[in-house]
HTML snippet that shows the backbone in 3Dmol.js (N, CA, C, O; Angstrom):
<script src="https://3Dmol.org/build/3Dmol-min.js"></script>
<div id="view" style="width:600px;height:400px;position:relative"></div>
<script>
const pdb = `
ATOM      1  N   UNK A   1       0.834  -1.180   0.000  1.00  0.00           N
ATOM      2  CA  UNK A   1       0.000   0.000   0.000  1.00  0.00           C
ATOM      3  C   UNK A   1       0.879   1.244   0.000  1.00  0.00           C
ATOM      4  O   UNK A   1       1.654   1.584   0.895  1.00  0.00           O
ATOM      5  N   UNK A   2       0.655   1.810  -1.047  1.00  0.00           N
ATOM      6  CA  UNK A   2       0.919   3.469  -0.839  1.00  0.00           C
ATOM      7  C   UNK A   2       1.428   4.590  -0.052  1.00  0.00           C
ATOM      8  O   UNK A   2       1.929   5.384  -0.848  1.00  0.00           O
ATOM      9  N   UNK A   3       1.508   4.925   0.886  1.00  0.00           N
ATOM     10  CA  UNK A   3       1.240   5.949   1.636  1.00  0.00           C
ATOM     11  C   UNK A   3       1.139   7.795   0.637  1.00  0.00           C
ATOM     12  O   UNK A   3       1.946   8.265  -0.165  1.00  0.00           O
ATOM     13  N   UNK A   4       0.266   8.184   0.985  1.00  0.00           N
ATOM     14  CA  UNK A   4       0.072   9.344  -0.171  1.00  0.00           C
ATOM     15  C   UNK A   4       0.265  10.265   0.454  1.00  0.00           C
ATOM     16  O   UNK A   4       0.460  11.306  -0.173  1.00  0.00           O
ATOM     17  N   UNK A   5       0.306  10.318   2.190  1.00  0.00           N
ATOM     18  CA  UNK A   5       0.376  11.789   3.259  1.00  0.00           C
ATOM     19  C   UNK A   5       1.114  11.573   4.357  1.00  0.00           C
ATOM     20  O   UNK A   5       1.490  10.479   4.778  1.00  0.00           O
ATOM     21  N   UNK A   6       1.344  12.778   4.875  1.00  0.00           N
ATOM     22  CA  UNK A   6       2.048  12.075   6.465  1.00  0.00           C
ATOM     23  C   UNK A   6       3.608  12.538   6.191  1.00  0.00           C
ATOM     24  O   UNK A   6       4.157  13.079   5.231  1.00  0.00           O
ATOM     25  N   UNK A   7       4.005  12.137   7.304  1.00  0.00           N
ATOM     26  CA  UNK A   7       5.534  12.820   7.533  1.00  0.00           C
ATOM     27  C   UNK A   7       6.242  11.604   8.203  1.00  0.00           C
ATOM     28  O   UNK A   7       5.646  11.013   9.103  1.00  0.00           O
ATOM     29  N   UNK A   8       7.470  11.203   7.817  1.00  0.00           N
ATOM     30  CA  UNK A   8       8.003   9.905   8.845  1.00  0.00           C
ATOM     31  C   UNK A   8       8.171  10.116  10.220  1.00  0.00           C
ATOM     32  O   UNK A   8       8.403  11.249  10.643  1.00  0.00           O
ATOM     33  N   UNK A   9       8.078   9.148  10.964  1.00  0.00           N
ATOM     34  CA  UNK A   9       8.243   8.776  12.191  1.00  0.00           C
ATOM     35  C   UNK A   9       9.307   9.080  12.609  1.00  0.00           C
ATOM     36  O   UNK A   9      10.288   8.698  11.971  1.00  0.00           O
ATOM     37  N   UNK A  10       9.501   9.894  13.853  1.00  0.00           N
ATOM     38  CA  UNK A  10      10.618  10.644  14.349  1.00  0.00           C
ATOM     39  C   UNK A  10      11.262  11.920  13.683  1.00  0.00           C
ATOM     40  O   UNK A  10      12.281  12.477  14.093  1.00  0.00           O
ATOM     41  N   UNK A  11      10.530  12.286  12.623  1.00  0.00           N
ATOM     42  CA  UNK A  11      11.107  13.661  12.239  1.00  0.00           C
ATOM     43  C   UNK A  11      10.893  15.014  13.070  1.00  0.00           C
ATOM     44  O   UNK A  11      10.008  15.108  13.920  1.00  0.00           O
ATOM     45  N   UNK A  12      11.599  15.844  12.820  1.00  0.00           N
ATOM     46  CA  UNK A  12      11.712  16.864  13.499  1.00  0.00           C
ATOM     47  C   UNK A  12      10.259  17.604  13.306  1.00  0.00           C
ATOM     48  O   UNK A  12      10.001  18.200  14.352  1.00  0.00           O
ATOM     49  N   UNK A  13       9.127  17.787  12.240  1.00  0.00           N
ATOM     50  CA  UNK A  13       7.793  17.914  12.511  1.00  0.00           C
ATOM     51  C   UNK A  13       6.604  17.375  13.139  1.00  0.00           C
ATOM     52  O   UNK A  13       5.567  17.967  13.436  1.00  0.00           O
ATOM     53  N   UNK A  14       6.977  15.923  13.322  1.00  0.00           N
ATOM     54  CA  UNK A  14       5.959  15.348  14.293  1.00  0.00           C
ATOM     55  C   UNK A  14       5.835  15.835  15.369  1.00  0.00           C
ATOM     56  O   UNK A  14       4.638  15.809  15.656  1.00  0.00           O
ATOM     57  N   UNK A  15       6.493  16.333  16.245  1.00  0.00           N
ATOM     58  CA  UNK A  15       5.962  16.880  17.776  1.00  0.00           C
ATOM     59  C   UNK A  15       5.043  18.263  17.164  1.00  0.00           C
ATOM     60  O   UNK A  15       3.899  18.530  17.530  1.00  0.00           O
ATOM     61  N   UNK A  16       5.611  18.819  16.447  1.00  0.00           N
ATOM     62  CA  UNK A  16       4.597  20.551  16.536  1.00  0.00           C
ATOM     63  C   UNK A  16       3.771  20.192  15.803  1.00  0.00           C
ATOM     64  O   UNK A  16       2.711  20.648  16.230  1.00  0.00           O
ATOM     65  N   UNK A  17       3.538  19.397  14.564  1.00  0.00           N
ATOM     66  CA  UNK A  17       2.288  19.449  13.880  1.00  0.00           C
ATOM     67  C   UNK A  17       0.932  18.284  14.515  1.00  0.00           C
ATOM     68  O   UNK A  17      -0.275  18.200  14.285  1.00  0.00           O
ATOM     69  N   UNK A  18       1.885  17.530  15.380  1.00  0.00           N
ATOM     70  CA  UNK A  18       1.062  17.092  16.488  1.00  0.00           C
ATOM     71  C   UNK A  18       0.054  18.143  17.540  1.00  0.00           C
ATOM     72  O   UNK A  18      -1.138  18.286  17.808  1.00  0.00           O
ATOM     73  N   UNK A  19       0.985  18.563  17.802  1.00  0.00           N
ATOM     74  CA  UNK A  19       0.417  19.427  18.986  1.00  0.00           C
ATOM     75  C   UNK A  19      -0.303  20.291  18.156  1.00  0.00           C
ATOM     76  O   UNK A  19      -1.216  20.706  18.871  1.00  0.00           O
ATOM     77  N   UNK A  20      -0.412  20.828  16.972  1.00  0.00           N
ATOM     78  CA  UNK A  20      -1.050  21.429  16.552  1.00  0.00           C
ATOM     79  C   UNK A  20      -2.840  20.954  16.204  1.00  0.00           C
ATOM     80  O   UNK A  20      -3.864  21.618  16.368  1.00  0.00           O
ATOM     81  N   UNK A  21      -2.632  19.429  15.629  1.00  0.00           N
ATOM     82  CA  UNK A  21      -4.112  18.907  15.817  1.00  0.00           C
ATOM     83  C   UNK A  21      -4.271  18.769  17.526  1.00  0.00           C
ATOM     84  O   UNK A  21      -5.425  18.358  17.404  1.00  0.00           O
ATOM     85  N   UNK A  22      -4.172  18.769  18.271  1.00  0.00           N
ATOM     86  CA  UNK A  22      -4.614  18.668  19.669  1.00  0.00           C
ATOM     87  C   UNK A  22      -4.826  20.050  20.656  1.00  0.00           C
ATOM     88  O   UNK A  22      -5.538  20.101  21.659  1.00  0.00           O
ATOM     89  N   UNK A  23      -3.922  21.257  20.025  1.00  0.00           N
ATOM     90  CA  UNK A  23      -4.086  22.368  20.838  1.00  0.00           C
ATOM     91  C   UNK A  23      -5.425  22.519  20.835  1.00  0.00           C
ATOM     92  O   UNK A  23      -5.543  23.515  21.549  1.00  0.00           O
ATOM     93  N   UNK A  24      -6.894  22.093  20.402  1.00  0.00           N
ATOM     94  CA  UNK A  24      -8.196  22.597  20.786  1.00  0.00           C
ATOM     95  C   UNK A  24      -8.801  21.512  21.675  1.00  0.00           C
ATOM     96  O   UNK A  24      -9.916  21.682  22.170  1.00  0.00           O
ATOM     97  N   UNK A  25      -8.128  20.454  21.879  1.00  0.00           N
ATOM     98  CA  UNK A  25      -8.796  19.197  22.602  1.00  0.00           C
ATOM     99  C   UNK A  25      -9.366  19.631  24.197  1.00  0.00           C
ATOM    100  O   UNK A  25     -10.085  19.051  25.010  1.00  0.00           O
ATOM    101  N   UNK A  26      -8.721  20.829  24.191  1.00  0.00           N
ATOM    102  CA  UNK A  26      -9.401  20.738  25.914  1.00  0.00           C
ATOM    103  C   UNK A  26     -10.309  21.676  26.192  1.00  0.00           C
ATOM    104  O   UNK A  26     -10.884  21.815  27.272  1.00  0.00           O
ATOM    105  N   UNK A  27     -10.500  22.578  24.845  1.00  0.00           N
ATOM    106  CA  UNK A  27     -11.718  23.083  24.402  1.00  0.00           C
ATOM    107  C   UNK A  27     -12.905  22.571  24.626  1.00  0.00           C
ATOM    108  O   UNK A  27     -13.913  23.227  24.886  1.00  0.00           O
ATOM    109  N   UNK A  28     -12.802  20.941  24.499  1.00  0.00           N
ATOM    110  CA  UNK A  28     -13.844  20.339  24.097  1.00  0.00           C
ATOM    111  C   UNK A  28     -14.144  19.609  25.757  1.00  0.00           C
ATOM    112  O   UNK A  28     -15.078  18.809  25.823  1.00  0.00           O
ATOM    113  N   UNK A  29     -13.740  19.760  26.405  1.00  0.00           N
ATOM    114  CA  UNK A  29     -13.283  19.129  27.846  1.00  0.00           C
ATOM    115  C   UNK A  29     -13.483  20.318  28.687  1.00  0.00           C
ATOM    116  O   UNK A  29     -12.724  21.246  28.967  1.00  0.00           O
ATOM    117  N   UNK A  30     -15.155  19.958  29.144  1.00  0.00           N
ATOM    118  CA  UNK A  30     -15.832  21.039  30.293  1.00  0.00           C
ATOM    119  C   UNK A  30     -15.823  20.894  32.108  1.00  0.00           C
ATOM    120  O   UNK A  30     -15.708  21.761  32.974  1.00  0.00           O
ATOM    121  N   UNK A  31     -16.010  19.315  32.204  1.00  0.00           N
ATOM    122  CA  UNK A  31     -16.139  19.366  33.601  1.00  0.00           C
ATOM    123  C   UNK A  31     -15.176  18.716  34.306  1.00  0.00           C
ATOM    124  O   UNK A  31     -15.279  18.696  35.533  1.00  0.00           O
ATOM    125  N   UNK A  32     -14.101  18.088  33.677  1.00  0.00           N
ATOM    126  CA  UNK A  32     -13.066  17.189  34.126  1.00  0.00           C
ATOM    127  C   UNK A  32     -11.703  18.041  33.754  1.00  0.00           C
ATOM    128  O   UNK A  32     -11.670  19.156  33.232  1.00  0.00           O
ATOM    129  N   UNK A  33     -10.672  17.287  34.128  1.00  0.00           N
ATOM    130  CA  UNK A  33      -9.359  17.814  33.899  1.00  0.00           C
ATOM    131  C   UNK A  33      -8.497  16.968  32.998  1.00  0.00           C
ATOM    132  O   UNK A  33      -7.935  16.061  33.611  1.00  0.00           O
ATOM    133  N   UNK A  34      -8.254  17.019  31.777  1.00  0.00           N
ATOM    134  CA  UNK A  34      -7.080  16.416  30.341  1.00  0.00           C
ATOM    135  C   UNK A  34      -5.617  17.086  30.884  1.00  0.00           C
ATOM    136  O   UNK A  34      -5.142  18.221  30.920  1.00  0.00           O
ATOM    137  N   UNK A  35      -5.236  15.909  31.233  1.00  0.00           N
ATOM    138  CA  UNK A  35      -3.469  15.976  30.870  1.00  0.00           C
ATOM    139  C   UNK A  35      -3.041  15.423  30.357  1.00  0.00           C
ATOM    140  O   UNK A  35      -3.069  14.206  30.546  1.00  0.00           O
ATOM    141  N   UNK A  36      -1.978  16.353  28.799  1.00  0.00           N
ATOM    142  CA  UNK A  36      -1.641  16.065  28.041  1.00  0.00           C
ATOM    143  C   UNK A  36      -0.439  15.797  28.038  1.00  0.00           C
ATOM    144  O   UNK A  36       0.209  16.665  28.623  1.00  0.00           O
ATOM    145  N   UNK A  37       0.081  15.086  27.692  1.00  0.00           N
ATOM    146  CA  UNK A  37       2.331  14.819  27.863  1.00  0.00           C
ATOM    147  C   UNK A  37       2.345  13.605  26.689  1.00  0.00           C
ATOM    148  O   UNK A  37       1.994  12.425  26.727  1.00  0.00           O
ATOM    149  N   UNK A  38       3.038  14.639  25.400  1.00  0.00           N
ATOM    150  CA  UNK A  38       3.602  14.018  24.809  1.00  0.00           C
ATOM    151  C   UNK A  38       2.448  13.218  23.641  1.00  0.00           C
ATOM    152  O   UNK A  38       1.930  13.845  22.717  1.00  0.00           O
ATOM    153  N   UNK A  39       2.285  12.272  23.814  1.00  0.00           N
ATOM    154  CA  UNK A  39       0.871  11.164  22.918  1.00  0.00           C
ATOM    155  C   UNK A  39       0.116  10.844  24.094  1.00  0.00           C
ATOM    156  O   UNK A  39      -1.071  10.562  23.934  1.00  0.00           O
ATOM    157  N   UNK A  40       0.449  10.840  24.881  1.00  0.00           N
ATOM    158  CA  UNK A  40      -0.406  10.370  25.998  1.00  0.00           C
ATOM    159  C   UNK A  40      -1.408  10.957  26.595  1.00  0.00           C
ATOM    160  O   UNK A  40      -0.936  12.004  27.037  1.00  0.00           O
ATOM    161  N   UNK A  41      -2.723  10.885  26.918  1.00  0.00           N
ATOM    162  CA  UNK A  41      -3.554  11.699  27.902  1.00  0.00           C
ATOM    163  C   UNK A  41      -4.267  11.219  29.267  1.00  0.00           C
ATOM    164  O   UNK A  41      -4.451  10.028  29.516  1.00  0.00           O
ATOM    165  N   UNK A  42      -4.537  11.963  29.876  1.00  0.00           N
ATOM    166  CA  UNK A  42      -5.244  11.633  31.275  1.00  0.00           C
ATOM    167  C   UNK A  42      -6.671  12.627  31.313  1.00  0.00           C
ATOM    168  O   UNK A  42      -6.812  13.843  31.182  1.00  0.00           O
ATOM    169  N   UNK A  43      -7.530  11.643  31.526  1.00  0.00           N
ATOM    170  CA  UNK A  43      -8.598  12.621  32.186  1.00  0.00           C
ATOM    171  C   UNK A  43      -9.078  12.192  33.416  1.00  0.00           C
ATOM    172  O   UNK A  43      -9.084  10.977  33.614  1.00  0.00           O
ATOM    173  N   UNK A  44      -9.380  12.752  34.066  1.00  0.00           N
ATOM    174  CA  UNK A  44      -9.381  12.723  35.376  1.00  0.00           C
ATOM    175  C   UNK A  44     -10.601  13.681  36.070  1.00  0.00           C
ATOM    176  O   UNK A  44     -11.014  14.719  35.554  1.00  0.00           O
ATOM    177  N   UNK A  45     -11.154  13.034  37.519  1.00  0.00           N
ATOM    178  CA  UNK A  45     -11.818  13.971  37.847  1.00  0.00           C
ATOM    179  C   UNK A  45     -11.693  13.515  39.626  1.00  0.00           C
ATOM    180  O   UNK A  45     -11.862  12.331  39.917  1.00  0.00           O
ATOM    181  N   UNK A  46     -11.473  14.265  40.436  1.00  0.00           N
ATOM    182  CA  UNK A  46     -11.700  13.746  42.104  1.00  0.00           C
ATOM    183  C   UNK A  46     -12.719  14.453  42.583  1.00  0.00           C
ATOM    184  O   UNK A  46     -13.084  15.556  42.174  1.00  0.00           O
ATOM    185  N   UNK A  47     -13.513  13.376  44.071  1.00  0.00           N
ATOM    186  CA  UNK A  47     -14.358  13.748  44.796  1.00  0.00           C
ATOM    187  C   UNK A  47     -14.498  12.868  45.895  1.00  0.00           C
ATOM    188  O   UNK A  47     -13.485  12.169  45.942  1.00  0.00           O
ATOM    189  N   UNK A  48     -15.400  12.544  46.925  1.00  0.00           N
ATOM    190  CA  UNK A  48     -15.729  11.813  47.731  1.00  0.00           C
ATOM    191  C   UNK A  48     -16.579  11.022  47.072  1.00  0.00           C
ATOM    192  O   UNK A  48     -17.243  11.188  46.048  1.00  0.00           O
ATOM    193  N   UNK A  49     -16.429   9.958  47.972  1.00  0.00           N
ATOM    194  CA  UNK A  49     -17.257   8.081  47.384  1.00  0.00           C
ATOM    195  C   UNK A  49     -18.474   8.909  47.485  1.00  0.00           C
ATOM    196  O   UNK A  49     -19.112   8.393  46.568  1.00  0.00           O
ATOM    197  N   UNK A  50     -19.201   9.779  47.930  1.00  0.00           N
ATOM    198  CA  UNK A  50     -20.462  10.107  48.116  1.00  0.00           C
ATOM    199  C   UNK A  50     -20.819  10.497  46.827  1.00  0.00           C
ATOM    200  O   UNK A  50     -22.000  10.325  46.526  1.00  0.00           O
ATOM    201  N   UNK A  51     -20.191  10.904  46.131  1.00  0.00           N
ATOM    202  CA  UNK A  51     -20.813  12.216  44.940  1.00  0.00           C
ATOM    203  C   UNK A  51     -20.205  11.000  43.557  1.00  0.00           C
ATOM    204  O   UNK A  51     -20.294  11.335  42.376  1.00  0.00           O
ATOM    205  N   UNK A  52     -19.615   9.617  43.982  1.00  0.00           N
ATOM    206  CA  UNK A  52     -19.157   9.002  42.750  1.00  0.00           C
ATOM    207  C   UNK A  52     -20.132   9.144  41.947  1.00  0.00           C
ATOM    208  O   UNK A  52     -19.767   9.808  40.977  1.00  0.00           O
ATOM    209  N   UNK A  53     -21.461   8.761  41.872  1.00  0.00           N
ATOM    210  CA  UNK A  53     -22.283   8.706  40.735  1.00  0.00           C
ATOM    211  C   UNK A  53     -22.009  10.531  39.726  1.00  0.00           C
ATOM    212  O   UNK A  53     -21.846  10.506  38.506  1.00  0.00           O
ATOM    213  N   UNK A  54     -22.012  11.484  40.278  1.00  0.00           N
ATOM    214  CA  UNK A  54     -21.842  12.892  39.806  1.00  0.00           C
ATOM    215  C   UNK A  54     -20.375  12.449  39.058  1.00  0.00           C
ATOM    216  O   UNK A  54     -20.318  12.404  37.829  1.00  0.00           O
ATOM    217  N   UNK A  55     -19.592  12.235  39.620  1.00  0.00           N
ATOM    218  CA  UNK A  55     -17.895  12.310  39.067  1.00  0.00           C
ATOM    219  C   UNK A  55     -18.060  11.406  37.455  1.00  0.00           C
ATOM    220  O   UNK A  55     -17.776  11.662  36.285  1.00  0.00           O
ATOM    221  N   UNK A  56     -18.832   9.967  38.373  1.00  0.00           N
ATOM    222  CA  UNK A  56     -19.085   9.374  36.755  1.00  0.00           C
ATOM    223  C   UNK A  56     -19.430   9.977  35.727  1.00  0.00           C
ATOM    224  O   UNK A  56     -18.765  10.146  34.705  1.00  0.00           O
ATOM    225  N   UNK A  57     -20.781  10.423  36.025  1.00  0.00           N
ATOM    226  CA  UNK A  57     -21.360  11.154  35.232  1.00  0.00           C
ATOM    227  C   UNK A  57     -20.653  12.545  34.151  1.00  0.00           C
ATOM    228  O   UNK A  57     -20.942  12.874  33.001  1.00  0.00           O
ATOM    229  N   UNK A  58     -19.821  13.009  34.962  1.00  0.00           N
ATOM    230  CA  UNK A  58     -19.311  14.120  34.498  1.00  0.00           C
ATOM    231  C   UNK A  58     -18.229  14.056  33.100  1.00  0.00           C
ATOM    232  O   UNK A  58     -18.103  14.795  32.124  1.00  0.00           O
ATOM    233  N   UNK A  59     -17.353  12.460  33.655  1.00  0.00           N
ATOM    234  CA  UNK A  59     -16.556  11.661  33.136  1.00  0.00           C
ATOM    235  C   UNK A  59     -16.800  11.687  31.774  1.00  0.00           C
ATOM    236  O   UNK A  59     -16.184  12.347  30.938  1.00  0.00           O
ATOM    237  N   UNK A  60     -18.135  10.610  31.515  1.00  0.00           N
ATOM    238  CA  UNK A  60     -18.513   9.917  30.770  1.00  0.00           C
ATOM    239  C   UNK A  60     -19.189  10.891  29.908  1.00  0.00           C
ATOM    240  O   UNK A  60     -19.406  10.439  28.784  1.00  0.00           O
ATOM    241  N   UNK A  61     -19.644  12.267  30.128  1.00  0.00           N
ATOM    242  CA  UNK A  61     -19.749  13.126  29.664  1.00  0.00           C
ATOM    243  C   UNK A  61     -18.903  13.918  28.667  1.00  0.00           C
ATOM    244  O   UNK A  61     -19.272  14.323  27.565  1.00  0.00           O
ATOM    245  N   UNK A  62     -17.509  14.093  29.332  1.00  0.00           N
ATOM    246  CA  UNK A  62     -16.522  14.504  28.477  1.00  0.00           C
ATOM    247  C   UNK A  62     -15.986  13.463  27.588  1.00  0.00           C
ATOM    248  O   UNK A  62     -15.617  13.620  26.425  1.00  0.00           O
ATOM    249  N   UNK A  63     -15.989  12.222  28.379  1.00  0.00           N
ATOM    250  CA  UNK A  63     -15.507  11.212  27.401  1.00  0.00           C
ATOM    251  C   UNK A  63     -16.589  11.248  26.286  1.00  0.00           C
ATOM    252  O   UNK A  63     -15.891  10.986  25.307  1.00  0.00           O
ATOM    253  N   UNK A  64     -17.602  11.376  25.910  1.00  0.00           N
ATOM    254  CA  UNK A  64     -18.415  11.499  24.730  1.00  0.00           C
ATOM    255  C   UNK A  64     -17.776  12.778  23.733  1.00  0.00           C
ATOM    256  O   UNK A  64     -17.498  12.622  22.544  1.00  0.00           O
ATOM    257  N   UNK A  65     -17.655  13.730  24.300  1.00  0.00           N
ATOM    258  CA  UNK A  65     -17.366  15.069  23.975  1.00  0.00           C
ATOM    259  C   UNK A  65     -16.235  14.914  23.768  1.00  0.00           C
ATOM    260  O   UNK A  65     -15.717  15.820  23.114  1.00  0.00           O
ATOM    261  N   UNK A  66     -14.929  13.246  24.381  1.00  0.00           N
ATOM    262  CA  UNK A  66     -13.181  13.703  23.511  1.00  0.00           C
ATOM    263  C   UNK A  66     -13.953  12.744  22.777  1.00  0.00           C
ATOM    264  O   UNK A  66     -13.473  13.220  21.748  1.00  0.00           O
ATOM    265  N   UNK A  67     -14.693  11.848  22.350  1.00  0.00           N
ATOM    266  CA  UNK A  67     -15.223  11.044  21.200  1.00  0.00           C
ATOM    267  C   UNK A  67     -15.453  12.130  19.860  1.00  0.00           C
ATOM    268  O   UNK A  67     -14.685  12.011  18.905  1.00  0.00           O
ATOM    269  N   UNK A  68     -16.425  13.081  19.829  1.00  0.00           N
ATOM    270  CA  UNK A  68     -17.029  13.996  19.122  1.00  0.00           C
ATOM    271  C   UNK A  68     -15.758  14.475  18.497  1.00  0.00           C
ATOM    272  O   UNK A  68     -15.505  14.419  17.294  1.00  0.00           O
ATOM    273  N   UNK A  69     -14.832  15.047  19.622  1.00  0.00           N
ATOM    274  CA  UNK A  69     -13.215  15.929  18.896  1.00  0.00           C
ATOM    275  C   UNK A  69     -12.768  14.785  18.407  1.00  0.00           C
ATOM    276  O   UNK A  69     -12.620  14.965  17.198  1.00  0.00           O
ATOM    277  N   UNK A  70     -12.504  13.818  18.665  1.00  0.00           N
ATOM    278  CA  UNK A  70     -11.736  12.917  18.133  1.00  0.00           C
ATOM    279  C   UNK A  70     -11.983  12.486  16.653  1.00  0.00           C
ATOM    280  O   UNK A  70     -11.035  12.497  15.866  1.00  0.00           O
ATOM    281  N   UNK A  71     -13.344  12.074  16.218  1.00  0.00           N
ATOM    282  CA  UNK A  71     -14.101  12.008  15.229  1.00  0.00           C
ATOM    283  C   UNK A  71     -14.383  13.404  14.051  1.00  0.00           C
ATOM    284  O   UNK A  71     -14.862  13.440  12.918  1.00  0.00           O
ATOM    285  N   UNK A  72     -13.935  14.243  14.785  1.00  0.00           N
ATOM    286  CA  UNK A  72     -14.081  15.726  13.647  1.00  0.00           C
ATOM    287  C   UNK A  72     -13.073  15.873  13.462  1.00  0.00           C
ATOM    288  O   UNK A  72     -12.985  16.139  12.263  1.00  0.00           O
ATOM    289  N   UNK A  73     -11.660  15.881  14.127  1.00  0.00           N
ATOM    290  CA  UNK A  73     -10.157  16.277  13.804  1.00  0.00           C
ATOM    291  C   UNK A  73      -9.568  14.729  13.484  1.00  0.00           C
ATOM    292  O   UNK A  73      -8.337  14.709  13.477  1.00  0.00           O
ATOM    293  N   UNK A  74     -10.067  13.716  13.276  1.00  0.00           N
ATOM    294  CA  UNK A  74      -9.735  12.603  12.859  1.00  0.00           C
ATOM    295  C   UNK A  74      -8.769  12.153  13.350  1.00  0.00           C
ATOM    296  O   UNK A  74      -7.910  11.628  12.641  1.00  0.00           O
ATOM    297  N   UNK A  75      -8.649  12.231  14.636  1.00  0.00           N
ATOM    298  CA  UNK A  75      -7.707  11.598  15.416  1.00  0.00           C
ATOM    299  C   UNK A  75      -8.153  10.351  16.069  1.00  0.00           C
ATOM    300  O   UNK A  75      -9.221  10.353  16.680  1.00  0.00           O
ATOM    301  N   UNK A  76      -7.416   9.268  15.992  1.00  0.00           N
ATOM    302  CA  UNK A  76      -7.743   7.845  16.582  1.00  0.00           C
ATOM    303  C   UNK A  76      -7.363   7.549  17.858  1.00  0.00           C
ATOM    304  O   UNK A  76      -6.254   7.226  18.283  1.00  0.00           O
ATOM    305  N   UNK A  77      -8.479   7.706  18.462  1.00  0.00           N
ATOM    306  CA  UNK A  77      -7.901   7.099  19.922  1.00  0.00           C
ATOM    307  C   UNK A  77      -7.692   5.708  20.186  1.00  0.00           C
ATOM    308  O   UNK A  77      -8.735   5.220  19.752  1.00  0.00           O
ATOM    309  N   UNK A  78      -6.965   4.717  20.646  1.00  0.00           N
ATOM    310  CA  UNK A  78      -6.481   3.457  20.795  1.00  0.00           C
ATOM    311  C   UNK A  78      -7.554   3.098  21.946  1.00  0.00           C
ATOM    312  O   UNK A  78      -7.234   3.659  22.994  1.00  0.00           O
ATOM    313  N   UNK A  79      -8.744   2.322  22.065  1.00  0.00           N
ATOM    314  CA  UNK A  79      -9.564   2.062  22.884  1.00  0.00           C
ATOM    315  C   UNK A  79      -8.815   0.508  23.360  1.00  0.00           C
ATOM    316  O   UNK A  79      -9.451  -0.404  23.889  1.00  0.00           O
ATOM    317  N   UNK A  80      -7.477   0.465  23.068  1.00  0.00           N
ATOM    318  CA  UNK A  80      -7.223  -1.161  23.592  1.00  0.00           C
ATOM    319  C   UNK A  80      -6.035  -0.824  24.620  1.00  0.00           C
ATOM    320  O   UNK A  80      -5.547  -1.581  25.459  1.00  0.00           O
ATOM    321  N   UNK A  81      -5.653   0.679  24.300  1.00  0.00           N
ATOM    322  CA  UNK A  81      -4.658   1.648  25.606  1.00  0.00           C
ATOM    323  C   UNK A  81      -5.393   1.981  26.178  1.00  0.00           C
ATOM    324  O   UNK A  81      -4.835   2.324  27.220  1.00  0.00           O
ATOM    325  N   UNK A  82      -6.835   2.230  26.300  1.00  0.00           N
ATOM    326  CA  UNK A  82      -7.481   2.890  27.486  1.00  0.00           C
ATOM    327  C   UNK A  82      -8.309   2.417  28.624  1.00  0.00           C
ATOM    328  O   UNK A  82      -9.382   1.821  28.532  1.00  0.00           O
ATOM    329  N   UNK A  83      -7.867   2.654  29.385  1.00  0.00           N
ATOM    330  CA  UNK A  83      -8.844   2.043  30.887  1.00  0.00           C
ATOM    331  C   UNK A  83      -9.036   3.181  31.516  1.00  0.00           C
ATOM    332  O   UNK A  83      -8.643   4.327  31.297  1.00  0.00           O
ATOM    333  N   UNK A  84      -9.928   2.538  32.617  1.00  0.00           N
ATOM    334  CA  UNK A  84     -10.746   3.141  33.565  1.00  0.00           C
ATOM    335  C   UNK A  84     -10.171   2.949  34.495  1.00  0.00           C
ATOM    336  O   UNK A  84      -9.327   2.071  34.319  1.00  0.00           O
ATOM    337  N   UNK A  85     -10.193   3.378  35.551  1.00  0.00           N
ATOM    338  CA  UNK A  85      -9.638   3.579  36.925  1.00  0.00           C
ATOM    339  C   UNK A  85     -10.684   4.003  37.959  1.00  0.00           C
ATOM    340  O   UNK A  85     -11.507   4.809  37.525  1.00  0.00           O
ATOM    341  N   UNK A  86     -10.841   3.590  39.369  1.00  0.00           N
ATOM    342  CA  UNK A  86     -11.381   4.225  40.263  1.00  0.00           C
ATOM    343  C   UNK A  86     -10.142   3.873  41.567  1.00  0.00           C
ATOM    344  O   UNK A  86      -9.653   2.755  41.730  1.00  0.00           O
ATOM    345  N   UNK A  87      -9.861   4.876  42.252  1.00  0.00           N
ATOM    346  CA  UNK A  87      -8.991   4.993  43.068  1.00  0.00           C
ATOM    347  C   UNK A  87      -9.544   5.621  44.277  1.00  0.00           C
ATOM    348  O   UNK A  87     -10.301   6.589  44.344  1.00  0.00           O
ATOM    349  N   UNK A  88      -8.806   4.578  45.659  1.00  0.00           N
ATOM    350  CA  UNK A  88      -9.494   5.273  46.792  1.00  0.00           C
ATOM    351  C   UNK A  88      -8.072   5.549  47.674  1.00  0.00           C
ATOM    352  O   UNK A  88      -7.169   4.726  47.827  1.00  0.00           O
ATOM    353  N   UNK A  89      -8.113   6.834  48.175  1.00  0.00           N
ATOM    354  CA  UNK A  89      -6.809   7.665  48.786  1.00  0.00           C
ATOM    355  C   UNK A  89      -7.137   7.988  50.184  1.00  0.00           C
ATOM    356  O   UNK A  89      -7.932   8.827  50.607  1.00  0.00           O
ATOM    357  N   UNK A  90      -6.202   6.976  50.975  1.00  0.00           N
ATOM    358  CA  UNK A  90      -6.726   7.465  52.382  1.00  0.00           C
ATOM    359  C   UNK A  90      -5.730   8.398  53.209  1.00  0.00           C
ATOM    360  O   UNK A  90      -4.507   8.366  53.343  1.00  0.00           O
ATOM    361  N   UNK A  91      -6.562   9.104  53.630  1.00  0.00           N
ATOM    362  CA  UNK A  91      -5.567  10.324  54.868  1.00  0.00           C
ATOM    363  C   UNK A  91      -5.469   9.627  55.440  1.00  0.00           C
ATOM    364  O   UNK A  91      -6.194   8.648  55.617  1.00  0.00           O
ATOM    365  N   UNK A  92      -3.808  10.150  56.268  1.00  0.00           N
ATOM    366  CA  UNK A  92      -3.100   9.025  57.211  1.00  0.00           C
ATOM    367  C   UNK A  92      -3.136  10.189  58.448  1.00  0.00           C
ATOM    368  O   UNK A  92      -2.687   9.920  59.562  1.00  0.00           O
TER     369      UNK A  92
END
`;
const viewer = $3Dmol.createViewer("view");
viewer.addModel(pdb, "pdb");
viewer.setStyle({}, {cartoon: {color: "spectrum"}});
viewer.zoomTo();
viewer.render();
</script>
């Protein structure tokens, strides 16, 4: 197969024209917090076990909304790199 576009792997334009499709991604990211480093992202949101159903909610919210960006700027997210997490942090 072909390749007809694109720039090779490890050239000196892949980091900025990267970051350039992604500088609006957190535009799209209202109630949670995206950290970005590099290819990698985090979204994230904290609260008390009380309000988990809200945190979900909020989550799964933006996660629709990096679906939507993802799908208009044609960027592929790897759904076989991504998990879920719930984490419980106790004061000592």
């Amino acid at each position: 197969m072909e390749i007809v576009q694109g720039i090779p792997q490890g050239s000196i334009l892949d980091p900025i024209l990267f970051l350039s499709f992604v500088n609006d991604v957190l535009q799209s990211i209202t109630g949670s917090t995206l950290n970005i480093y590099a290819y990698d992202a985090t979204l994230f949101e904290s609260s008390n076990w009380a309000d988990i159903n809200n945190v979900s909610q909020t989550l799964n919210d933006d996660l629709k909304s990096l679906k939507e960006w993802s799908d208009q700027d044609r960027m592929f997210i790897d759904t076989q790199k991504t998990k879920f997490v719930i984490g419980n942090v106790c004061e000592i």
